[in-house]
C-alpha positions as CSV (number, residue, x, y, z in Angstrom):
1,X,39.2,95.1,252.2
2,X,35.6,95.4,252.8
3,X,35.6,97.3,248.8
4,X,37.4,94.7,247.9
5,X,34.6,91.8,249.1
6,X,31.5,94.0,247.4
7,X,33.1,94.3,244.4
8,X,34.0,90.2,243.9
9,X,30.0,89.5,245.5
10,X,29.2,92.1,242.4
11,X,30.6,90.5,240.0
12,X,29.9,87.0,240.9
13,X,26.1,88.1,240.9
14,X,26.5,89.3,237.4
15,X,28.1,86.1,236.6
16,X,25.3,84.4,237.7
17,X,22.9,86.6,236.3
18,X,24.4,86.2,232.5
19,X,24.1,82.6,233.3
20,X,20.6,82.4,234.5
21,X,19.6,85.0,231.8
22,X,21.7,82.4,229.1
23,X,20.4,79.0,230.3
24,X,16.8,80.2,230.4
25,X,16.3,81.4,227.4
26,X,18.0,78.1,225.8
27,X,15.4,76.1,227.6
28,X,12.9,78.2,226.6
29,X,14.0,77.4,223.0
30,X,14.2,74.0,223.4
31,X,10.6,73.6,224.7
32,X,9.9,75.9,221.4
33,X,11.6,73.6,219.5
34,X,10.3,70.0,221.2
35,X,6.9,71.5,220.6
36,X,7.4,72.4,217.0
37,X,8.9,69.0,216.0
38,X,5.7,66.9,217.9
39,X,3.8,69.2,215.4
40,X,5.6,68.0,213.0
41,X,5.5,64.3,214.1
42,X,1.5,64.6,214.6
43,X,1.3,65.9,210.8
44,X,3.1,62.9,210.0
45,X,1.3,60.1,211.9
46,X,-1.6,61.8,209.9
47,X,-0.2,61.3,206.7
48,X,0.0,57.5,207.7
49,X,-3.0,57.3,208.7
50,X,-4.8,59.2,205.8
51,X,-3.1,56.7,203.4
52,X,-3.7,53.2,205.3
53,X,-7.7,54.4,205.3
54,X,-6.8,54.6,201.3
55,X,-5.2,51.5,201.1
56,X,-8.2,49.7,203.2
57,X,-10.9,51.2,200.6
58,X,-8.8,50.7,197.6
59,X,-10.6,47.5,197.3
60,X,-7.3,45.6,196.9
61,X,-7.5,43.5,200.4
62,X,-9.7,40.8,202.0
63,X,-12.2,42.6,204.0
64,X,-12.1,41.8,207.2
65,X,-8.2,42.9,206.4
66,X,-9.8,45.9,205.2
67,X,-12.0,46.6,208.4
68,X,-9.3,45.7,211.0
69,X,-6.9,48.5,208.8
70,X,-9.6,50.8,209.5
71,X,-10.1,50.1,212.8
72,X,-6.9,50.5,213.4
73,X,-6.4,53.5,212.0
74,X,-9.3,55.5,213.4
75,X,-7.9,54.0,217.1
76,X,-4.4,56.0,215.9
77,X,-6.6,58.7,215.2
78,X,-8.4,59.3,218.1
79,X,-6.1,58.2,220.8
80,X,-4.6,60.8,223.6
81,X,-0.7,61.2,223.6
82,X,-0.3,58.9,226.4
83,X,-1.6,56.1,224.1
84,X,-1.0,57.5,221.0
85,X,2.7,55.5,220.6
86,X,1.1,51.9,221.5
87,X,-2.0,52.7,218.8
88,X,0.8,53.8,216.4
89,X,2.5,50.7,216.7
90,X,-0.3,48.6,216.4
91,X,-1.2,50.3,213.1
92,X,2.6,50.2,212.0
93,X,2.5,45.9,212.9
94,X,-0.8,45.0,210.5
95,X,0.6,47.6,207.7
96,X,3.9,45.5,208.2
97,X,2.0,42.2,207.7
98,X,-0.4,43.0,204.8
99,X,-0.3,41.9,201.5
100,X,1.6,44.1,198.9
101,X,0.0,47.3,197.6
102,X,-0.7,46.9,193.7
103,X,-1.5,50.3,193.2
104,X,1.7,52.1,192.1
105,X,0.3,55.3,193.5
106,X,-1.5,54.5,196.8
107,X,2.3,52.0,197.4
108,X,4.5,55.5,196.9
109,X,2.0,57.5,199.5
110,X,2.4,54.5,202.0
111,X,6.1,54.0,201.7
112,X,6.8,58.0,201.9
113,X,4.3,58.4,205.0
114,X,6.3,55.8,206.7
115,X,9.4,57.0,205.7
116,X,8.4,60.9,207.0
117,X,7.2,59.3,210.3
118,X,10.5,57.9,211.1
119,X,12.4,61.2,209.9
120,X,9.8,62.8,211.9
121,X,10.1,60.5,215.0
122,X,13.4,60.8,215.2
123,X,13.9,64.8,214.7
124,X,11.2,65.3,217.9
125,X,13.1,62.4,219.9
126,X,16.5,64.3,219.4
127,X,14.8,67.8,220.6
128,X,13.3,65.9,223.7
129,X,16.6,64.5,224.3
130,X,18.6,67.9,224.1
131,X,15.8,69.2,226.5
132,X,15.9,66.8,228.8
133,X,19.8,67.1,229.2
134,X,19.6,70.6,230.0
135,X,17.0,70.2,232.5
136,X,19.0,67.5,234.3
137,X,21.8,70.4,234.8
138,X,22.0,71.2,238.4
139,X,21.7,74.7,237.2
140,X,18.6,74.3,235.7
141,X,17.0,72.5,238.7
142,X,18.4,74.6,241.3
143,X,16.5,78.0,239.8
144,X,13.5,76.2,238.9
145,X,14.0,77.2,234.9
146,X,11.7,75.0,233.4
147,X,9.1,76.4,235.3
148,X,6.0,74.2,235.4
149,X,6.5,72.6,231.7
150,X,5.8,69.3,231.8
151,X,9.5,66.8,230.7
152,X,9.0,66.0,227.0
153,X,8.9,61.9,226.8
154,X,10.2,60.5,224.0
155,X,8.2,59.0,221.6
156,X,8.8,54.9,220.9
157,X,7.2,53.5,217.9
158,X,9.0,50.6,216.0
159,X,10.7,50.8,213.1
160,X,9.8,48.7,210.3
161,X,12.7,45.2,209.5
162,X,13.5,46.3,206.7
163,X,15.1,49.4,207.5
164,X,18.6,48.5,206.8
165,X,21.1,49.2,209.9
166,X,22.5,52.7,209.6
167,X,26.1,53.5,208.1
168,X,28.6,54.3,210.7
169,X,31.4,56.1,209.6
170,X,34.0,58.8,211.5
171,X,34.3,62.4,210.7
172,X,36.5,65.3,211.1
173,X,35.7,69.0,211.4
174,X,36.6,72.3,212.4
175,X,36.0,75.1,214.4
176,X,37.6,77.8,213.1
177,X,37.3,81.3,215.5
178,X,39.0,84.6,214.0
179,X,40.5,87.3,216.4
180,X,37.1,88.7,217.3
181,X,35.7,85.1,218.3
182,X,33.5,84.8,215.2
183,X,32.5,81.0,214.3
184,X,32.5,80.0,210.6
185,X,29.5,77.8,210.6
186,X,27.9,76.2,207.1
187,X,24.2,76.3,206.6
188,X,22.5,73.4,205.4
189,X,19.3,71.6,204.5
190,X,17.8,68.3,203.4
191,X,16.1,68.8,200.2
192,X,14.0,65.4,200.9
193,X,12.4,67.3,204.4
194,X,12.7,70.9,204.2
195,X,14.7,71.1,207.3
196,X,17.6,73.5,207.7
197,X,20.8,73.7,210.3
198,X,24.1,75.5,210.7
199,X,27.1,73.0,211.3
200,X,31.2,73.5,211.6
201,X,32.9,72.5,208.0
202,X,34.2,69.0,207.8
203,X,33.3,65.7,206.7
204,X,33.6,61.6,206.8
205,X,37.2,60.3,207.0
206,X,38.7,58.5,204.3
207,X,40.0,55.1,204.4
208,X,43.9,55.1,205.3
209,X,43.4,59.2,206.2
210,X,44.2,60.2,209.9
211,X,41.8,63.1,211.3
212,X,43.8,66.3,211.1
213,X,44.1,65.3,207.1
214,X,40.6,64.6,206.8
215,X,39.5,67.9,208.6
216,X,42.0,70.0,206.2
217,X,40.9,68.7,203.5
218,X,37.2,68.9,204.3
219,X,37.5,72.4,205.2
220,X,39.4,73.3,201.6
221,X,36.6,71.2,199.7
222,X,33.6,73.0,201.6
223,X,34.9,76.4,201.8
224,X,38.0,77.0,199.7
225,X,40.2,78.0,203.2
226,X,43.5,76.1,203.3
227,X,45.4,74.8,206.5
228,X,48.1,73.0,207.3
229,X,46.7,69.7,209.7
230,X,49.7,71.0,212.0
231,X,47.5,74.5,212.5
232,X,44.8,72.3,213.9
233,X,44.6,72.2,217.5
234,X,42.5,68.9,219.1
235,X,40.2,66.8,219.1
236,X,38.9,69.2,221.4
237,X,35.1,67.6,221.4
238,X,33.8,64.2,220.7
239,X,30.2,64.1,219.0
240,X,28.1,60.9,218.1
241,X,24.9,62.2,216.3
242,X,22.2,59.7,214.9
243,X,20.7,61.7,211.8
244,X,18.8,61.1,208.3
245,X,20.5,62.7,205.7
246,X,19.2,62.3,201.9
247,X,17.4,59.3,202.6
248,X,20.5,57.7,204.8
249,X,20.8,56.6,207.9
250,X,24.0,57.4,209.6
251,X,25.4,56.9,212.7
252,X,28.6,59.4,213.1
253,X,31.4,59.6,215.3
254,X,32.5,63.5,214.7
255,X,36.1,65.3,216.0
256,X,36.3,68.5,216.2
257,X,39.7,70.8,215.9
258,X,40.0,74.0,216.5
259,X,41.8,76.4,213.9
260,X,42.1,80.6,213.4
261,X,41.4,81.5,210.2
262,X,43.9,81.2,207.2
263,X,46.8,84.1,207.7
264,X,46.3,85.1,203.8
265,X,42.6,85.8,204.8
266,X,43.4,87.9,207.9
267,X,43.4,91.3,207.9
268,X,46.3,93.3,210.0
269,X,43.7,93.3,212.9
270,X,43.2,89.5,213.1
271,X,39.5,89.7,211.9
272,X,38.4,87.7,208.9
273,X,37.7,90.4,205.7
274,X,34.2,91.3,204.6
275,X,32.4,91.9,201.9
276,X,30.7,94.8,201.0
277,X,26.5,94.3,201.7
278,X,23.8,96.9,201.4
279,X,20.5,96.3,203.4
280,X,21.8,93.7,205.9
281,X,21.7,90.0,205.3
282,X,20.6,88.2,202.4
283,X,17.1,86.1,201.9
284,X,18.8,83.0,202.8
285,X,20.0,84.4,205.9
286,X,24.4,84.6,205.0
287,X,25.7,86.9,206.8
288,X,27.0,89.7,204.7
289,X,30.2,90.7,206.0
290,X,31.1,86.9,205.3
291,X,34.7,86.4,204.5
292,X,35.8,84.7,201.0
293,X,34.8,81.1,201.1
294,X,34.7,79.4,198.3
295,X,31.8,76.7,196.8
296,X,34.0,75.6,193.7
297,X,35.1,72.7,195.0
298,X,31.6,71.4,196.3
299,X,30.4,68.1,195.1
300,X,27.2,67.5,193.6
301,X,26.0,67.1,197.2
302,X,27.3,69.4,198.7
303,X,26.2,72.1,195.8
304,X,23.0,70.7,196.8
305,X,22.7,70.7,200.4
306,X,24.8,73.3,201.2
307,X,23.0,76.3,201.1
308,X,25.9,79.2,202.2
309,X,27.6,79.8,204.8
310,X,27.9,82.6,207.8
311,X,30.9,84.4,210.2
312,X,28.6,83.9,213.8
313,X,29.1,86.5,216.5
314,X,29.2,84.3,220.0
315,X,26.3,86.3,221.4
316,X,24.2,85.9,218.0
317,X,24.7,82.6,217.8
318,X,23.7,82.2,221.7
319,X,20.2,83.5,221.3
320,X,19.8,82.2,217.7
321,X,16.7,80.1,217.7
322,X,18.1,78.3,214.5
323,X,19.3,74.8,214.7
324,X,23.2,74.7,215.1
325,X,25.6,71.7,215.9
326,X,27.2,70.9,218.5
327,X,24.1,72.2,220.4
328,X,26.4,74.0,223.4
329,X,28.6,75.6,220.6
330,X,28.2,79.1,221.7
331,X,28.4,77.8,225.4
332,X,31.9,76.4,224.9
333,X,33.7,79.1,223.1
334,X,36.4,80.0,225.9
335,X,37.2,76.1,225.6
336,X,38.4,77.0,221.9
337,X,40.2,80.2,223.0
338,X,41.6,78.1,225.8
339,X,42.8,76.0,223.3
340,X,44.6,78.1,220.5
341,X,46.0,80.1,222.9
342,X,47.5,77.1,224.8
343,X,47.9,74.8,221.4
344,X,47.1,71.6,223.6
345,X,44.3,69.9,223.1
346,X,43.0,67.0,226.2
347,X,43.7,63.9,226.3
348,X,40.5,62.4,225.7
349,X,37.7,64.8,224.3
350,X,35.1,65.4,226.2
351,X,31.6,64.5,224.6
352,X,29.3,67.9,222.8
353,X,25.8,67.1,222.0
């Protein structure tokens, strides 16, 4: 008996362990990441900043306009972080009020600065809120993870009116894990930023489709695999993500299912095939043992954005310090075993960041 008792106290401490080991160095990513996209954010207050003092010595204004657009501006420049949102918005309320810019080019450098600050806003407020979630994990405060790192705040500036409200629309996608728990994940980029993620396939729903449909189809279109929407298992998640995406503003609803791989693409071992690869993985990072998916029947978008695609090892993909969506994917795998292997899916998803 006493054998018995060490050996479960054992293994629950090497449970614990993994976990610690896990969830710390995913907060220490996020703080890598939160820190990276404030960078980011700072270079593009900057921007703004640098073009309004154009604007203001353009000659083009009245000039006590003129002066209180410099003022202004070198107040944004100079104030600490704690103040730096209020001076921001300041700036952001007298560019909003100002008379048109007739200069063609000093109008374009405006109009992009803004538009960067609120791609940039928004990509640092969506890494301080995927930090602070974590750190509000009883986990996380129980072991004192975050250390002494101060909580990220969020970053409040307003958005100019006319910013048109952002398209809502519902989506469908798939998770598809082969016998040795790899996860088929797409990487992609937004040529207007630069930025670069890994996501599951799928896609908006069409009007008058149901889900499963939509997420076969999706997945046939972005990768060339073909399912039947009765090999789907799910929703198993529920994700609402508020993104930029070519210039768009979306607001999406997403569903995931969970699906093995097709069975004319398995080999006799239940792994998904691989190519042959010399010298590891390729420049844009694809994993080279990647099974056959197809890009012929990618859109003009997608041909675009789509940049290739990857078969993720769980424990790769957990220490990855790439951007990947759902955020938890690698956390949650046994809830996609859990569900192929039981083919039910619950009856109301639970929410995925």
């Amino acid at each position: 008996m006493t054998t018995v008792v060490v050996v479960i106290i054992v293994v629950l401490l090497l449970v614990a362990a993994l976990r610690l080991w896990s969830t710390a160095n995913r907060m220490d990513r996020l703080h890598v990441r939160t820190d990276a996209a404030w960078a980011a954010l700072e270079g593009a207050l900057a921007r703004r900043i640098v073009a309004t003092r154009a604007v203001a010595a353009a000659g083009g204004l009245e000039h006590e306009q003129a002066d209180e657009l410099r003022r202004l501006a070198d107040t944004a420049d100079t104030a600490d972080r704690q103040h730096r949102a209020d001076a921001e918005n300041d700036l952001a309320r007298a560019l909003s009020t100002m008379p048109a810019v007739t200069t063609p080019e000093l109008a374009g450098e405006l109009a992009d600065a803004a538009e960067r600050v609120v791609l940039a806003r928004r990509f640092y407020n969506d890494a301080v809120r995927d930090t602070r979630a974590l750190r509000a994990e009883w986990f996380t405060r129980m072991f004192g993870l975050a250390g002494r790192t101060a909580l990220p705040d969020y970053f409040e500036i307003a958005e100019s009116p006319s910013v048109p409200p952002p398209v809502r629309r519902t989506a469908a996608r798939v998770v598809l894990l082969d016998e040795s728990n790899r996860i088929l994940l797409l990487s992609g980029t937004d040529p207007a930023v630069g930025s670069r993620w890994w996501i599951t396939p799928g896609g908006g729903v069409e009007a008058g489709e149901d889900l499963p449909h939509a997420a076969v189809r999706e997945l046939a279109e972005e990768t060339g695999l073909q399912l039947r929407s009765e090999e789907l298992v799910g929703p198993i998640w529920r994700r609402t993500a508020r993104f930029v995406f070519t210039g768009i503003d979306y607001e999406q609803t997403e569903f995931y299912f969970a699906a093995r791989p097709p069975r004319d693409m398995m080999r006799p071992n239940g792994i998904a095939p691989v190519t042959d690869a010399v010298n590891g993985a390729t420049a844009d990072g694809v994993d080279p043992r990647a099974a056959p998916v197809s890009n012929e029947r990618h859109t003009e978008l997608e041909r675009r954005t789509l940049t290739g695609h990857r078969w993720w090892e769980v424990q790769e993909l957990s220490v990855s310090e790439e951007a990947v969506y759902p955020v938890e994917l690698a956390q949650r795998v046994d809830e996609i075993r859990a569900a192929l292997g039981s083919r039910l899916a619950p009856a109301s998803p639970p929410d995925v960041h």
